[in-house]
N, CA, C and O atoms as a DFTB+ gen file, in Angstrom:
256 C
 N C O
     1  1     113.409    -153.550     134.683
     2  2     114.225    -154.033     133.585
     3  2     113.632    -155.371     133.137
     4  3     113.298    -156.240     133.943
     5  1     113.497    -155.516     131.542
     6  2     113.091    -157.328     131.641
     7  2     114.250    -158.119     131.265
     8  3     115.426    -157.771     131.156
     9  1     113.660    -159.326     131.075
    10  2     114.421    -160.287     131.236
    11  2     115.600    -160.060     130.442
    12  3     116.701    -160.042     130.993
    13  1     115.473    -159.877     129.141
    14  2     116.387    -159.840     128.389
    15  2     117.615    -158.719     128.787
    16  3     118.820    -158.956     128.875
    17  1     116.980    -157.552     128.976
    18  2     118.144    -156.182     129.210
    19  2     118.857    -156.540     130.347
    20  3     120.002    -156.089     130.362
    21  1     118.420    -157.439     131.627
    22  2     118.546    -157.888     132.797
    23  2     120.190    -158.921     132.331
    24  3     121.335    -158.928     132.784
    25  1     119.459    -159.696     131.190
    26  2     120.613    -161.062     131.289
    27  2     121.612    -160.062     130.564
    28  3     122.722    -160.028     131.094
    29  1     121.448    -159.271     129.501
    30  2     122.456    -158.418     128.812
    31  2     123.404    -157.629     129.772
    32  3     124.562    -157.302     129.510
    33  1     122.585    -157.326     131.156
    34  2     123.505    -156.462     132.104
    35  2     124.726    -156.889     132.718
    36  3     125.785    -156.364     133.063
    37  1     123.915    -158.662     132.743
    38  2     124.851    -159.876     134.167
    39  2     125.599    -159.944     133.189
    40  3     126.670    -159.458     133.549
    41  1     125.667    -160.304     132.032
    42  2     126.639    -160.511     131.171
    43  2     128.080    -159.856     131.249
    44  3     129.215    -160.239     131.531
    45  1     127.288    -158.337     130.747
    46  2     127.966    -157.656     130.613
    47  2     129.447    -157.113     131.915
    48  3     130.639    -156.817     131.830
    49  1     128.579    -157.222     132.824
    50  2     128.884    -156.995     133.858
    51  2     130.329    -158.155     133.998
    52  3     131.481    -157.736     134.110
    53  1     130.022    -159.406     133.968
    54  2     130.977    -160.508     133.791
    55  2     132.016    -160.358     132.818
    56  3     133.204    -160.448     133.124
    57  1     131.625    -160.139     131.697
    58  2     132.389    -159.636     130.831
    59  2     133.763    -158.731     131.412
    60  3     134.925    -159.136     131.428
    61  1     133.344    -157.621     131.798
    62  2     134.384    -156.559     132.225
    63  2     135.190    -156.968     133.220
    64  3     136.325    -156.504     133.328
    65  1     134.670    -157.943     134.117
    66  2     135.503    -158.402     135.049
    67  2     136.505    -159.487     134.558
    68  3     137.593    -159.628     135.117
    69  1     136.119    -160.248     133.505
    70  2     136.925    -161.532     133.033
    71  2     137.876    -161.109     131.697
    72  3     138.772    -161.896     131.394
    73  1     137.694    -159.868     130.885
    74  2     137.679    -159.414     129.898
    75  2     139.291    -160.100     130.108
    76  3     139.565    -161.167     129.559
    77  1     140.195    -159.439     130.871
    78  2     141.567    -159.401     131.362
    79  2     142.790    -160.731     131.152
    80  3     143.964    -160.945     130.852
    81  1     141.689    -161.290     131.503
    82  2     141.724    -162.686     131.582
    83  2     142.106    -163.608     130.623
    84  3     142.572    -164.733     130.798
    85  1     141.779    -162.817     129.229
    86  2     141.517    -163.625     128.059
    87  2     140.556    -164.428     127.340
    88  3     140.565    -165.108     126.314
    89  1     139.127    -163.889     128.882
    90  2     138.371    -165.168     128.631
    91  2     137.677    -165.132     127.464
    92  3     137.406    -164.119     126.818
    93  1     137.284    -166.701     127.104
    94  2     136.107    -166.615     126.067
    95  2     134.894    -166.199     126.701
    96  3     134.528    -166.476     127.844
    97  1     134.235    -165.418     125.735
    98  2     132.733    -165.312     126.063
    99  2     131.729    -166.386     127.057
   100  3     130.885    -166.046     127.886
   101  1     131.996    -167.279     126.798
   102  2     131.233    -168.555     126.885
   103  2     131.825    -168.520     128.272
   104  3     130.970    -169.052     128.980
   105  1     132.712    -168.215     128.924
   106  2     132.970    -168.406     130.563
   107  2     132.119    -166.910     131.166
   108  3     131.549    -166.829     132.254
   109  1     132.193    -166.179     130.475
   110  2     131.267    -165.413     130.673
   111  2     130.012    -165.602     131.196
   112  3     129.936    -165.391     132.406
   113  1     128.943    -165.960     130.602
   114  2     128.103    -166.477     129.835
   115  2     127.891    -167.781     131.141
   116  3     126.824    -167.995     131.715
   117  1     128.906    -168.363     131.337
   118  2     128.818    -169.327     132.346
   119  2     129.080    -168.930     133.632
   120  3     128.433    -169.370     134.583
   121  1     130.032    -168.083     133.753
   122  2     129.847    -166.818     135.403
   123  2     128.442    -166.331     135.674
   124  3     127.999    -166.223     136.818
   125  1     127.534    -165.948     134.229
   126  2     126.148    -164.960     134.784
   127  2     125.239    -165.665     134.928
   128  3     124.291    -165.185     135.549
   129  1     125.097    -167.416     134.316
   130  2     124.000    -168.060     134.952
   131  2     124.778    -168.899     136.374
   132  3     124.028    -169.844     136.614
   133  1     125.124    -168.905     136.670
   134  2     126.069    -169.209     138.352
   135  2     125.287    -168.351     138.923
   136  3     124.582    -168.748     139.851
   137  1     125.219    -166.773     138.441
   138  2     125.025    -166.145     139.107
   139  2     123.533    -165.916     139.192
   140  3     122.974    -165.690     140.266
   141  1     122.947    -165.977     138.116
   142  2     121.037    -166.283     138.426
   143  2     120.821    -167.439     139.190
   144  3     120.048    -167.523     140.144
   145  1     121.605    -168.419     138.688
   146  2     121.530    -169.881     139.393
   147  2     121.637    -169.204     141.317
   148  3     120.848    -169.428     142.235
   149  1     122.230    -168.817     141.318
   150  2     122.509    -168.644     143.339
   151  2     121.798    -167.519     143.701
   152  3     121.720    -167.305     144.910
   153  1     121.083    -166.495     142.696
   154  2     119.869    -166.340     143.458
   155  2     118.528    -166.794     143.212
   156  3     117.530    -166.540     143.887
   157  1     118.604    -167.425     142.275
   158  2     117.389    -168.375     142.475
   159  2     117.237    -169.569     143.524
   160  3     116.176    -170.042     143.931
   161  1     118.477    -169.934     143.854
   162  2     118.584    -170.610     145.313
   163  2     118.501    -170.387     146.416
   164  3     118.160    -171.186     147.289
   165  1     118.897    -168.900     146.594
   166  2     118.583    -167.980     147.862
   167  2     117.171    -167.579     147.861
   168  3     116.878    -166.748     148.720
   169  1     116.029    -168.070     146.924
   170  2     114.384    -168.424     146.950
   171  2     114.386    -166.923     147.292
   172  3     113.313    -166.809     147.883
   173  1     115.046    -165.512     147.266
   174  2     114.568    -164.549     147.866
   175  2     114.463    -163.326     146.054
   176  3     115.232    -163.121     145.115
   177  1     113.085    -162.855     146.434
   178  2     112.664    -162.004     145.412
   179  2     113.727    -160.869     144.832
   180  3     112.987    -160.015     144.343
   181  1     114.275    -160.698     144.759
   182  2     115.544    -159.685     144.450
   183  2     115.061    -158.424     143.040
   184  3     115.048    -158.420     141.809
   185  1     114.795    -157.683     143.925
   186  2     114.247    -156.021     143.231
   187  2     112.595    -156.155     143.028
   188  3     111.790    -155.577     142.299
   189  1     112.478    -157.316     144.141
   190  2     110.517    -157.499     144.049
   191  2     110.121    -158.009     142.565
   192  3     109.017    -157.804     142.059
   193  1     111.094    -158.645     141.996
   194  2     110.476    -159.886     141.239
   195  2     110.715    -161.045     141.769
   196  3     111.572    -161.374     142.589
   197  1     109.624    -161.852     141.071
   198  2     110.013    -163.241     141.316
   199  2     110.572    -164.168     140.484
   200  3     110.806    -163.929     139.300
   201  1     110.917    -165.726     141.287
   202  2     111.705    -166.756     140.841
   203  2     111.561    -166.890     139.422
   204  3     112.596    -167.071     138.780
   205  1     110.181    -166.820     138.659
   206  2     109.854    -166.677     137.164
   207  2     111.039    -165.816     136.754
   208  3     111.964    -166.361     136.152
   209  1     111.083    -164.685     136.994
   210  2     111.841    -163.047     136.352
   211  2     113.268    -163.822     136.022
   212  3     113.940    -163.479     135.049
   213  1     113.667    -164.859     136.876
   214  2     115.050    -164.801     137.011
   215  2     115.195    -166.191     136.213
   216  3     116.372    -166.435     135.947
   217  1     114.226    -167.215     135.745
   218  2     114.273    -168.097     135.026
   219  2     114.217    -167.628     133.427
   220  3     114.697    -168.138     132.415
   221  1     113.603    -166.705     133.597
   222  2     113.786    -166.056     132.328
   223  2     114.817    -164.617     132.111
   224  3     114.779    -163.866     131.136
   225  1     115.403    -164.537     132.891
   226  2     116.775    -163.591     132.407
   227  2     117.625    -164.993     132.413
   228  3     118.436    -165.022     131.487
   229  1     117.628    -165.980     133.113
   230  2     118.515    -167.225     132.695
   231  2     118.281    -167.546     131.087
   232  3     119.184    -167.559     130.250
   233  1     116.876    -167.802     130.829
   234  2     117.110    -168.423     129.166
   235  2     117.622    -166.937     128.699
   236  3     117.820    -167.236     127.522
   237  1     117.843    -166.077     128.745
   238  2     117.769    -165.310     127.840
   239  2     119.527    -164.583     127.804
   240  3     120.070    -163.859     126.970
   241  1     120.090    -165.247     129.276
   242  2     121.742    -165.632     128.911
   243  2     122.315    -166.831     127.908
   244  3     123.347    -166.858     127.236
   245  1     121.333    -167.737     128.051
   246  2     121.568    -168.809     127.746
   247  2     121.156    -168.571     126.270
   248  3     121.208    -169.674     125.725
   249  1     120.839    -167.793     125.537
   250  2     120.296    -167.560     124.312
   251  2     121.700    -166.265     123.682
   252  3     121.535    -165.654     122.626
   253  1     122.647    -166.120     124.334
   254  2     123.388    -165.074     124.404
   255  2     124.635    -165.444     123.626
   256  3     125.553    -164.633     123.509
């Protein structure tokens, strides 16, 4: 998956869980880089990419 379809997934994914909630997008949006953010801290390759893959599904939430 690249970066982009990747950040569209975390999103999305956040989305459905917060939808309920009322939330704005933008907490969204701020749940899915938390969530690149802590595995880019756990320094561990996740689906055999690397730390790059996940700096760039970050801009590309952050562009969301």
């Amino acid at each position: 998956m690249i970066p982009n379809e990747k950040a569209d997934s975390i999103f999305q994914q956040m989305y459905k869980i917060l939808w309920h909630t009322n939330s704005d997008p933008i907490h969204c949006k701020q749940c899915a880089i938390v969530a690149v953010d802590e595995i880019l801290k756990a320094g561990k390759d996740v689906d055999e990419f690397s730390d790059s893959y996940w700096l760039q599904v970050k801009q590309e939430i952050e562009k969301l």
